[in-house]
C-alpha positions in Angstrom: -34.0 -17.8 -85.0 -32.8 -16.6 -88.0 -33.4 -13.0 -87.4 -31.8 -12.8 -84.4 -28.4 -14.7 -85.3 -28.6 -12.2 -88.7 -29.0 -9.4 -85.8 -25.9 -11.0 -84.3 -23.6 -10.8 -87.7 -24.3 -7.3 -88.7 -23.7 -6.3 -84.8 -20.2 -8.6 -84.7 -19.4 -6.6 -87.9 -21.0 -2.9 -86.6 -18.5 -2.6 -83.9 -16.6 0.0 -84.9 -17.4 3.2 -87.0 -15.1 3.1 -89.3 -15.0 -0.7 -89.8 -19.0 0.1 -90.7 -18.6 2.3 -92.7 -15.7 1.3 -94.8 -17.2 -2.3 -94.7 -20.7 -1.4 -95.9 -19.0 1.0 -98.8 -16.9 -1.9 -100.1 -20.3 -3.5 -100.2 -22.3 -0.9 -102.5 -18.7 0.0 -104.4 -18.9 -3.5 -105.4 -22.5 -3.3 -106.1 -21.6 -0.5 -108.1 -18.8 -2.4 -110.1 -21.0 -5.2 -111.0 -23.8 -3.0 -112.4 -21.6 -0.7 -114.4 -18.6 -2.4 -115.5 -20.2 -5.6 -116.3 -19.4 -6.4 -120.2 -22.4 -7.9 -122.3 -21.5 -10.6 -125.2 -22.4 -7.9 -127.9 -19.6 -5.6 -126.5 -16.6 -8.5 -126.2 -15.6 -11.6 -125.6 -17.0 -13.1 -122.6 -15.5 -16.2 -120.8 -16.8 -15.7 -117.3 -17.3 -19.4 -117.1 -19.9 -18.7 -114.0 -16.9 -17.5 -112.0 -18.3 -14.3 -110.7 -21.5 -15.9 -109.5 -19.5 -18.8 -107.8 -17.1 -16.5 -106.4 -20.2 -13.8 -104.7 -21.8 -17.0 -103.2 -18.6 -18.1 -101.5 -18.0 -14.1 -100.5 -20.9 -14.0 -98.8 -21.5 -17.5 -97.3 -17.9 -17.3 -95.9 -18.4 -14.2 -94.2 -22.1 -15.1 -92.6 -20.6 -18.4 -91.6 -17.3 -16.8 -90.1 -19.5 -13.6 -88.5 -21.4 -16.8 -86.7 -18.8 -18.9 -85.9 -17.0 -15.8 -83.6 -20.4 -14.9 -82.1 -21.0 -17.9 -81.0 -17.1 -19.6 -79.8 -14.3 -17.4 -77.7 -12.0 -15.1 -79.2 -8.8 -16.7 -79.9 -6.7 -14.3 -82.1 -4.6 -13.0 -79.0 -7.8 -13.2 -76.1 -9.8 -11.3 -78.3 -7.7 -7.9 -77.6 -9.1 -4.6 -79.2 -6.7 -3.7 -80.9 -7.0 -6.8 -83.2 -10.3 -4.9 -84.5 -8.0 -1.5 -85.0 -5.7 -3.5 -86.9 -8.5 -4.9 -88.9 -9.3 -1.2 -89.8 -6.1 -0.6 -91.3 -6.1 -4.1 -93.3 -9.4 -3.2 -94.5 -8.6 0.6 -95.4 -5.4 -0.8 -97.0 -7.3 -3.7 -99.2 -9.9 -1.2 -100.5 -7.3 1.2 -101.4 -5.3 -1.8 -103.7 -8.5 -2.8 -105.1 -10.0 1.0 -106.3 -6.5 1.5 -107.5 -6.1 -1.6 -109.5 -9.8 -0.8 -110.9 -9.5 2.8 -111.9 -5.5 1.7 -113.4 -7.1 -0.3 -115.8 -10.4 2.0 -116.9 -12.6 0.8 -119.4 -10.8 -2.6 -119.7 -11.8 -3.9 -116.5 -14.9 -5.5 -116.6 -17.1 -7.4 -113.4 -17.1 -10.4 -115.4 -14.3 -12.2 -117.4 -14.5 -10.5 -120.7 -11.9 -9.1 -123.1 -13.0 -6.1 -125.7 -11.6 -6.0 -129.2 -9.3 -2.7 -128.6 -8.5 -4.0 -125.3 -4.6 -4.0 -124.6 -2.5 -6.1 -121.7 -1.7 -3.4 -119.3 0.9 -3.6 -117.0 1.9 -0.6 -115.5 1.8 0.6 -111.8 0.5 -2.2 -109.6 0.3 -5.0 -112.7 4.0 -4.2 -113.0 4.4 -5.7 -109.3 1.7 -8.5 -109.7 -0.9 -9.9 -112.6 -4.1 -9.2 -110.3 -3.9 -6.5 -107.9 -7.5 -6.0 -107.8 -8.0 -9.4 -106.5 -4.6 -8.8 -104.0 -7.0 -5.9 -103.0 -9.9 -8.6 -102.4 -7.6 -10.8 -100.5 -6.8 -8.4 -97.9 -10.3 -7.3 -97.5 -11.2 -10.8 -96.3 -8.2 -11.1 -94.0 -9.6 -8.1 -92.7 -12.6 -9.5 -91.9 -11.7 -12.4 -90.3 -9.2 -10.4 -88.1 -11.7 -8.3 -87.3 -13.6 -11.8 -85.8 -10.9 -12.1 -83.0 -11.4 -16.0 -83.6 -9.1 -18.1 -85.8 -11.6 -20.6 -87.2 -13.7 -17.8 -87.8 -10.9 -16.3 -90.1 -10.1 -19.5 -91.6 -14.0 -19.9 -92.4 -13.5 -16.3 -94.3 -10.3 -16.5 -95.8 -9.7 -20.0 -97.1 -13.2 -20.5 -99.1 -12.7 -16.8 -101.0 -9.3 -17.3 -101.3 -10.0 -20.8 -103.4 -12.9 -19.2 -104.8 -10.7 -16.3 -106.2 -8.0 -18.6 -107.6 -10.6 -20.3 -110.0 -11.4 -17.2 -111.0 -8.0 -16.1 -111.6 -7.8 -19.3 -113.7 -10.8 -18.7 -115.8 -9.4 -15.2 -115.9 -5.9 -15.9 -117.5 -7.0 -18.6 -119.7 -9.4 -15.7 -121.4 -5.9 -13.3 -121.3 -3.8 -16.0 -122.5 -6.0 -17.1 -125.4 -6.2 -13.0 -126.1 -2.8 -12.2 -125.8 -0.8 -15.1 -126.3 3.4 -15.1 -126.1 2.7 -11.2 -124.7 0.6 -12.9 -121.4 3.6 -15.5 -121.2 6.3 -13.5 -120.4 3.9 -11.1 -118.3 3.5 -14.1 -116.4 7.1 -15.2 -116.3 7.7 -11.7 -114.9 5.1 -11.5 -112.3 3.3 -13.3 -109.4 -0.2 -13.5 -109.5 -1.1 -12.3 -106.1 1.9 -11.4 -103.7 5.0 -9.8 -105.1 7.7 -11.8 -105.6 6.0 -15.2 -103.7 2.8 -16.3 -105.6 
């Protein structure tokens, strides 16, 4: 039972290509973040609070649960045209390219986990200048891309809303760590920025 219905997920998202292979390298690139840029407590200050476990558990849940729910119930997102899945392309091109950009921006300060490093200084230049966590803006669009890529709306909202909640705790863990580090500098960052959409939140 269980081989088949995984046989069904990795088929809903195999459709296309592209979508497979930008989808399975947003998979290993993130693979590739966690092993490399993960800071250990003898090389800052880490106050990951769990958050990046939490928020990999929800990832992939979500988007098991949501590849199931659309393989299994009609496509509603507009009958379930094609053209959904080319737009879902796109979205999904587009988020990786906010998210690598984001990541390389900030170098050796971004870390996988929540962590600040002694010499570490608040950058906010390029896309930090339009909102406080591009990378995770990145992230956002990825899972909208997946869901679209569904052609069912439950299916998205199974994707989107659960990794979306999951990332706000761990933009909260997140600034309470840059906020302790920074102080008065993170507070007018933040009075000058969104978090996650420019100009709206």
């Amino acid at each position: 039972m269980w081989g088949k219905l995984w046989k069904e997920v990795v088929g809903a998202m195999n459709s296309l290509p592209l979508w497979h292979a930008l989808f399975w390298t947003w998979i290993a690139s993130e693979v590739l973040i966690l092993l490399v840029t993960r800071t250990r407590r003898r090389s800052g200050t880490v106050r990951d609070r769990g958050s990046i476990v939490v928020l990999w558990i929800v990832i992939f849940s979500s988007i098991f649960a949501g590849s199931w729910y659309s393989e299994t119930h009609p496509h509603t997102i507009f009958a379930g045209a094609h053209w959904v899945r080319t737009a879902s392309v796109a979205m999904l091109a587009a988020g990786l390219a906010v998210r690598w950009t984001a990541i390389a921006s900030l170098g050796s300060s971004f870390s996988a986990n929540v962590a600040i490093h002694a010499d570490q200084k608040l950058y906010r230049k390029g896309l930090f200048a339009l909102v406080r966590h591009p990378s995770y803006t990145g992230m956002v669009i990825i899972f909208a891309a997946i869901g679209l890529h569904m052609r069912n709306w439950a299916g998205l909202a199974l994707v989107l809303i659960p990794t979306t909640a999951a990332l706000l705790y761990r933009i909260h863990v997140e600034e309470a760590a840059l906020r302790h580090a920074f102080g008065k500098e993170y507070d007018e960052y933040s009075k000058s920025t969104k978090r996650l959409i420019p100009g709206i939140f």
